[in-house]
C-alpha positions in Angstrom: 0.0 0.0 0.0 1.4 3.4 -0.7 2.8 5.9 2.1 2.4 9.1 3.4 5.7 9.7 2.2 5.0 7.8 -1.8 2.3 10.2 -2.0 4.3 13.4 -1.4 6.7 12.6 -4.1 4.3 12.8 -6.9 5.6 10.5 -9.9 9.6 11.0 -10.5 11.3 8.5 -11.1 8.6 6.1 -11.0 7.3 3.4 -13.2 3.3 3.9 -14.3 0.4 2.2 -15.6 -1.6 4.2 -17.4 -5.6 3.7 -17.6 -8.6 5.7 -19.5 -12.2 5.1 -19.7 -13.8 6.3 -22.7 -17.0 7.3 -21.6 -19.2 8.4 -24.3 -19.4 12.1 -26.5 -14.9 11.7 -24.7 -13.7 10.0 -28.6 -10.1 11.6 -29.8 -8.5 11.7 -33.1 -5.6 11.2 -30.9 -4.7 7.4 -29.5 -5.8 7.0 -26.7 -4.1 7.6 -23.3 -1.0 9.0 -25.6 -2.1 12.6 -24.0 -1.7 11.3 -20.9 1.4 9.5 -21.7 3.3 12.6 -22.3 2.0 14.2 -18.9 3.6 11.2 -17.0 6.8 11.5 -18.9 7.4 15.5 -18.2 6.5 14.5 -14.7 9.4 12.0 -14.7 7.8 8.4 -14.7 8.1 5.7 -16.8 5.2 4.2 -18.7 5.6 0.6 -18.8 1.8 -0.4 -19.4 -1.5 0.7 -20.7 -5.2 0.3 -19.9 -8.3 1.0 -21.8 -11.4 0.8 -21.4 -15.1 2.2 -22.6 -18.0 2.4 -20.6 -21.1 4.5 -20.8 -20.6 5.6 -16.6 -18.0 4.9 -14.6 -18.6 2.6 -11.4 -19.6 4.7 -8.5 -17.0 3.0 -6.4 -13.9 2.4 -8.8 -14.9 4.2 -11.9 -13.4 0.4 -13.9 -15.6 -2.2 -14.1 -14.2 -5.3 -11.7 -13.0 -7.5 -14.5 -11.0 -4.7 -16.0 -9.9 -3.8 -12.6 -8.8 -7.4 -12.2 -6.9 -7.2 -15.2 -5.7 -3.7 -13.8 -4.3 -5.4 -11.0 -2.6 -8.3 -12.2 -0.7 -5.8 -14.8 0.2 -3.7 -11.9 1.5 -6.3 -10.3 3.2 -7.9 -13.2 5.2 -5.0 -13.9 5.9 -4.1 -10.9 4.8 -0.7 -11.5 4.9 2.1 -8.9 1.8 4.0 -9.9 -1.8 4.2 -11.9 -2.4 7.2 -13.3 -5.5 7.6 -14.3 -6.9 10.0 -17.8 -10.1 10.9 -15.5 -10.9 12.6 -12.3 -11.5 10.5 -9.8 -13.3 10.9 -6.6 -11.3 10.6 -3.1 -13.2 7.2 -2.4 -12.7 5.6 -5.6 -8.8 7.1 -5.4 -9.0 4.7 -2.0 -11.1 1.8 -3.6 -8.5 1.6 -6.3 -5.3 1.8 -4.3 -6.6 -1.3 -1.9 -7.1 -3.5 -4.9 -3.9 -3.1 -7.0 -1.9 -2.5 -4.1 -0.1 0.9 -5.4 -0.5 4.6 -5.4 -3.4 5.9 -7.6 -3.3 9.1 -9.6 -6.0 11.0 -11.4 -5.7 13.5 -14.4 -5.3 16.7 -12.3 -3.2 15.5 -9.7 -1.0 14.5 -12.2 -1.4 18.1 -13.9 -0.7 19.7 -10.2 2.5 17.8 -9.8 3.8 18.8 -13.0 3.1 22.4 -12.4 4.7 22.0 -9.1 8.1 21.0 -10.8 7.9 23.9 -13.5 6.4 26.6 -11.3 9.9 29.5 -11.1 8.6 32.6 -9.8 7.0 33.1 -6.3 3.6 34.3 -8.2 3.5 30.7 -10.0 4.7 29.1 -6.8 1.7 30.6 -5.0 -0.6 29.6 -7.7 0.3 25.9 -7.5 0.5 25.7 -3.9 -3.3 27.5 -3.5 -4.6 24.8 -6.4 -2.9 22.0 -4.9 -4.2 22.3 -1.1 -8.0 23.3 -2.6 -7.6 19.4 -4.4 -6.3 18.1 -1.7 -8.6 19.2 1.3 -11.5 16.6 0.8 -8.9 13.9 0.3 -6.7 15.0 3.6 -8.0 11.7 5.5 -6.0 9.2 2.4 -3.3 11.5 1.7 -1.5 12.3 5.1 -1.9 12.1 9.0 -0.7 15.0 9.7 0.9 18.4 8.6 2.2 19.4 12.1 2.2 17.2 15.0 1.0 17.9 18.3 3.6 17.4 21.0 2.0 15.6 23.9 2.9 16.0 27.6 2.5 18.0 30.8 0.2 20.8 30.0 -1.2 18.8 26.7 -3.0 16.2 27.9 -6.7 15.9 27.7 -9.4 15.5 25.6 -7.9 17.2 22.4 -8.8 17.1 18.8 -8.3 14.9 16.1 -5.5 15.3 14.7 -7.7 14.7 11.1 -9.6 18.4 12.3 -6.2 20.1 13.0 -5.0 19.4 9.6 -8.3 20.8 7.9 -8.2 23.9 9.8 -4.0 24.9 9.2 -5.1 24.0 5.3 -8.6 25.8 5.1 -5.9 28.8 7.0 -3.4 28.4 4.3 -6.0 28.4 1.6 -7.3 31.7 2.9 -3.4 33.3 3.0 -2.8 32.2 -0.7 -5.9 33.7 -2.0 -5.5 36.6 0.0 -1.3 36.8 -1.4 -2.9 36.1 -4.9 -5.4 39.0 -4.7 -3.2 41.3 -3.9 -0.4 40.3 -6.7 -3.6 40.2 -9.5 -4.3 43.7 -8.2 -0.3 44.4 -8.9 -0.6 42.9 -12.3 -3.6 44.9 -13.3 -2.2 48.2 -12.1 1.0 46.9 -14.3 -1.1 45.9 -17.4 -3.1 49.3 -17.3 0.1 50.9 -17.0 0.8 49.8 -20.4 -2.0 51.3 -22.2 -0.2 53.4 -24.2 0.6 50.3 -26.1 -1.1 47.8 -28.7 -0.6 44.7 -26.8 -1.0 41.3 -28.6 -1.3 38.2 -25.8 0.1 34.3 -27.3 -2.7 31.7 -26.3 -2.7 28.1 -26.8 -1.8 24.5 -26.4 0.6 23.5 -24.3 3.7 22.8 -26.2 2.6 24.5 -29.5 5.5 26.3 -29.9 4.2 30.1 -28.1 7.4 30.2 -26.4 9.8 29.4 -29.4 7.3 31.9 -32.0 8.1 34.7 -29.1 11.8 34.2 -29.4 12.0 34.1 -33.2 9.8 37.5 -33.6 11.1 39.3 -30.3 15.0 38.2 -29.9 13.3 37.5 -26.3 15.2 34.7 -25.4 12.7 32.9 -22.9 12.7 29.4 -22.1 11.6 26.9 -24.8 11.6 23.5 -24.2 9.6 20.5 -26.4 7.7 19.8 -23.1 4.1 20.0 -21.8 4.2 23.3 -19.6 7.9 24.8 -19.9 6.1 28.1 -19.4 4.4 28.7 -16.3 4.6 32.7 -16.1 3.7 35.4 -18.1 6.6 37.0 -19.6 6.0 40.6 -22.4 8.7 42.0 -25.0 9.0 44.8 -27.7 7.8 43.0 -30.9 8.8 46.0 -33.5 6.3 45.4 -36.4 7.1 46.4 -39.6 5.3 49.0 -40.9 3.5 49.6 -37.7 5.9 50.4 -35.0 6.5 48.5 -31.3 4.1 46.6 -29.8 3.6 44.5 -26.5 3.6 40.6 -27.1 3.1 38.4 -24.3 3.5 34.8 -23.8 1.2 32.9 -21.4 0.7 29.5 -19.6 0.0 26.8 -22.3 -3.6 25.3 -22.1 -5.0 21.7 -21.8 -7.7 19.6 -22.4 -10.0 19.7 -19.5 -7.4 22.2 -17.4 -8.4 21.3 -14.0 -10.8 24.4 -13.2 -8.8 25.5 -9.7 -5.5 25.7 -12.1 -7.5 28.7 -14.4 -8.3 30.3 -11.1 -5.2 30.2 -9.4 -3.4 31.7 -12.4 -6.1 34.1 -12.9 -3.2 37.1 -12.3 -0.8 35.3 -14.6 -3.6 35.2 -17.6 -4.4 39.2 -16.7 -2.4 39.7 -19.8 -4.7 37.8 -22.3 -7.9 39.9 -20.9 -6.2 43.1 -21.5 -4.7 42.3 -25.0 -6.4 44.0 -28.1 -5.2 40.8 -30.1 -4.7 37.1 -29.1 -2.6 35.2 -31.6 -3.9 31.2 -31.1 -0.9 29.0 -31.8 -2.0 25.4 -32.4 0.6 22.7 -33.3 -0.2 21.6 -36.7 2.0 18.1 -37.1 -0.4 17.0 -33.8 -2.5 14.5 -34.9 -4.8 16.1 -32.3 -5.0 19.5 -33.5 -8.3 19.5 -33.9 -8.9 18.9 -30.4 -6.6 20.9 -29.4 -7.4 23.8 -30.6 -11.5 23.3 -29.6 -10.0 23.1 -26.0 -8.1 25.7 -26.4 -11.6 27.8 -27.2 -13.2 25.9 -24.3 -10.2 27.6 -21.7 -10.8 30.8 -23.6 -14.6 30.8 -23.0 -14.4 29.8 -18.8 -12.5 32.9 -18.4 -15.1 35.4 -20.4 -12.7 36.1 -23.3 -13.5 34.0 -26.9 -15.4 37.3 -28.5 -11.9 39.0 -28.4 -9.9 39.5 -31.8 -8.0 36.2 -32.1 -5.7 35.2 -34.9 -5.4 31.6 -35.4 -1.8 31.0 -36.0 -0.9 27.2 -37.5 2.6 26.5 -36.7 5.5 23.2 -37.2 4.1 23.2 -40.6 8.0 22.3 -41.2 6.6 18.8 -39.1 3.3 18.4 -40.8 3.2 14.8 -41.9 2.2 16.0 -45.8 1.1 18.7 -48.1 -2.5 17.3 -48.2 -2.7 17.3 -43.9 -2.0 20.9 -43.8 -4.0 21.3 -47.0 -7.0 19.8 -45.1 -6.3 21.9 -41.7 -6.4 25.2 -44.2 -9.6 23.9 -45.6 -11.1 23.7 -42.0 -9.3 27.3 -41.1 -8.8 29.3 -44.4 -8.4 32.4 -42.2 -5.4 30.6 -39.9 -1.7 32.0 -40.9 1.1 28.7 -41.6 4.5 29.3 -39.9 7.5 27.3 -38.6 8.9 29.2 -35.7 11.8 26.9 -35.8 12.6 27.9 -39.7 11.1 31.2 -39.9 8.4 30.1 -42.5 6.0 32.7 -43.0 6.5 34.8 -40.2 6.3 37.5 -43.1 2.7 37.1 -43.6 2.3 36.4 -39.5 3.0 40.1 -39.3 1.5 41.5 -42.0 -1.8 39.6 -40.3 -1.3 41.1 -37.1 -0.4 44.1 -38.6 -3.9 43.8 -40.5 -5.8 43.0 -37.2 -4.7 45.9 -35.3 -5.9 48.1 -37.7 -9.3 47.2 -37.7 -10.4 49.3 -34.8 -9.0 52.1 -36.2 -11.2 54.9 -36.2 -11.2 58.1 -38.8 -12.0 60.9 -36.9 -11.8 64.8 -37.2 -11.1 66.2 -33.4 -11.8 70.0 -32.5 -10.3 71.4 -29.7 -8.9 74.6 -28.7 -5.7 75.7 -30.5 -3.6 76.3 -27.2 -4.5 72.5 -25.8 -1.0 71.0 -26.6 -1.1 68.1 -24.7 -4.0 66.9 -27.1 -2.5 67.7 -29.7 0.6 65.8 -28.4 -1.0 62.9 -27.6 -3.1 62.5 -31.1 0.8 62.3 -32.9 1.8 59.9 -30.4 -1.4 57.5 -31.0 -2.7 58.3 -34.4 -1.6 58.9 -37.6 -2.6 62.8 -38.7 -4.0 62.7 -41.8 -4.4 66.8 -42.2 -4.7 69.5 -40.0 -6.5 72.9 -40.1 -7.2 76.3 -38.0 -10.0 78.6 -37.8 -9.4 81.1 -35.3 -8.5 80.0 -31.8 -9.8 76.4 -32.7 -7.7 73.6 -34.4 -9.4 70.4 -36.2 -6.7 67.5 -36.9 -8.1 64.9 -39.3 -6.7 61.4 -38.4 -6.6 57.6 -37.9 -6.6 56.5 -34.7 -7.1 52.7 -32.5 -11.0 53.4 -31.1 -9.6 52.9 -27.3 -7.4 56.3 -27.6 -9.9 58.0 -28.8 -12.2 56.9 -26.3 -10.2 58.3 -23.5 -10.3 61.9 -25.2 -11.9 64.3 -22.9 -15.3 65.2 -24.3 -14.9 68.7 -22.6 -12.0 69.4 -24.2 -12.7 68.5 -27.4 -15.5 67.7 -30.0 -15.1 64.3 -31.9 -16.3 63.2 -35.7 -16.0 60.0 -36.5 -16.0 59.7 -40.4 -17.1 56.1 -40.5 -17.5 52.9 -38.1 -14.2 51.6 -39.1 -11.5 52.6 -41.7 -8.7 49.9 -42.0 -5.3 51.2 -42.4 -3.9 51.7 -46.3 -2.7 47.7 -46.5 -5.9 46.3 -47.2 -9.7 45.9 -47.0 -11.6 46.3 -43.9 -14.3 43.4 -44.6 -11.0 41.4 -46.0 -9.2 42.0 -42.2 -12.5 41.0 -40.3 -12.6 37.7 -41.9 -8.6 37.6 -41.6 -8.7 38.0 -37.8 -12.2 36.2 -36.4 -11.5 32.7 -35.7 -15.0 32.1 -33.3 -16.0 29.0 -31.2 -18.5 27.8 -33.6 -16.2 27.5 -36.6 -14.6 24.7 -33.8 -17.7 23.2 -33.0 
């Protein structure tokens, strides 16, 4: 039977089984469990066996039916493996069903998730994250996981009555939970102070996959130099460069946590500060991994993540990259049929990262506003700030008043003081010289149902 002390060394250096159950509207264009079989690898454990099986619900008390957990068993047992990991969450009492028949520790989905993102987390911001989702999973299943956190000395003084020790251990994690969140607010209320701080800046916000390639795109356009590794999760925390485009000036790309299929719901909330920057972003640029024989899925989870936290109406370009990897012409021919708006790149070869920022470039402009402003001749610092965010397409005087004709992002213009000055807009929405309004719109809108 596993110990106190297996359990608090999550999966490193560890041999695993791996099981799924299919239940059904769960099918894949992926095989099965091979998902999963990549999580136990970045967490460090070996997969020596594999387990399907499909059922329309899962049993109430060990989610496997008993002959497949017989079989589940005597494969645990003849390879001697040191885990089951599990491609489903599981409740604590089937978690403790499970690990008294086969004998060794028992692992679901986000446990698995949480342990990796305890190995990657670098900063204290993603350190606090992980700790805060960890203890919320773990709090109903305190009585299987541990005895205690802190032990209670007994002696002169201390004897009596008591409390369980089970009650002491709810109350310092329930305590700890409340400290975390507390810590957490108070560095999301940094990071939107930080983020608002950059309003003077288009700010474009990399979403996706895990290990589609943000990190390595980020490095090839910026020069950044962040982390890229051909892992699940090798970027935990938010990191924003200078991306100079051409023809447009600097912008403010960021690179965020990679998404997953069914990403455990207390990891979106933890890292609620760290994804501040995709909220704020006027463009999200969607990298999927096109050589994935998943890619379909992928990128519909990747909408699904997008939708729980409020932000799948904002401008996203869908971005198609390793199409150096693709398998053949007619794969990515089909994926392009599926998404004739989504840009191919390699960021590893530099493949089309030409028409990349021409697109973004493109998507930017769309809220661009032609406007005549009319303010008072003397009012410099309007006039100041109009060069700084528009383009001036013509300017005139007529007596102590001066009207400036120009192109400007609809969010500056919005933050013009009424008082101070009277605003025409020409039209809705003028694109920039480069190309057709209607064009761009269908360019940058990649929506949820065009993934359903």
């Amino acid at each position: 039977m596993p110990t106190d002390i297996d359990r608090k060394q999550g999966v490193d250096s560890e041999t695993a089984v791996l099981v799924g159950v299919e239940l059904p509207g769960t099918s894949r264009s992926e095989e099965p469990l091979e998902e999963l079989s990549g999580l136990a690898e970045t967490a460090g454990a070996e997969v020596v066996a594999r387990l399907t099986q499909r059922r329309d619900t899962p049993d109430k008390t060990t989610y496997l039916g008993k002959g497949k957990l017989d079989q589940l068993t005597q494969l645990v047992k003849g390879t001697e493996a040191d885990v089951v990991i599990f491609d489903n969450d599981l409740s604590p009492a089937q978690v403790r069903n499970l690990e008294q028949s086969v004998g060794v520790k028992v692992l679901d989905r986000t446990e698995l998730i949480l342990d990796i993102f305890s190995t990657r987390a670098q900063t204290h911001e993603a350190r606090l994250a992980v700790e805060l989702a960890q203890l919320e999973y773990a709090l109903p299943r305190l009585k299987r996981m541990w005895t205690h956190l802190s032990r209670l000395k007994m002696g002169v003084g201390m004897r009596g009555p008591g409390e369980k020790q089970l009650e002491t251990d709810r109350r310092l994690v329930e305590k700890r939970i409340v400290d975390l969140r507390r810590d957490l607010d108070k560095i999301h209320k940094r990071r939107e102070r930080e983020v608002e701080g950059r309003r003077d800046h288009m700010t474009v916000s990399l979403v996706g996959y895990t290990n589609a390639g943000k990190s390595t795109l980020m490095n090839r356009i910026t020069g950044a130099g962040v982390l890229a590794q051909d892992k699940l999760f090798a970027t935990l925390d938010t990191r924003t460069r200078r991306w100079s485009l051409p023809g447009w000036g600097p912008v403010l790309l960021s690179d965020t946590v990679g998404f997953i299929r069914e990403l455990p719901h207390r990891l979106i909330a933890s890292f609620k500060a760290t994804l501040e920057e995709a909220h704020q972003a006027d463009l999200l640029m969607h990298v999927a991994d096109a050589s994935n024989s998943a890619v379909l899925d992928q990128i519909s989870a990747v909408y699904g993540v997008l939708e729980e936290l409020g932000i799948e109406q904002k401008d996203t370009l869908l971005v198609l990259n390793k199409v150096d990897q693709v398998a053949g012409e007619a794969e990515l021919t089909k994926l392009l049929d599926r998404y004739p708006a989504a840009i191919p790149v390699s960021a590893a070869t530099g493949e089309g990262l030409d028409k990349l920022t021409r697109a973004v470039s493109d998507a930017l402009s769309i809220n661009f506003v032609d406007a005549d402003i009319d303010f008072a001749i003397e009012n410099g610092r309007l006039a100041a700030y109009i060069a700084k965010h528009g383009e001036i397409l013509s300017r005139t005087h007529d007596g102590n008043r001066t009207t400036i004709h120009c192109r400007m992002p609809r969010k500056y213009l919005g933050r013009i003081n009424h008082r101070e000055a009277e605003i025409r807009e020409r039209s809705p929405s003028v694109a920039m010289p480069d190309g057709d309004a209607d064009r761009d719109s269908q360019q940058v809108r990649t929506t949820v149902d065009e993934v359903a």
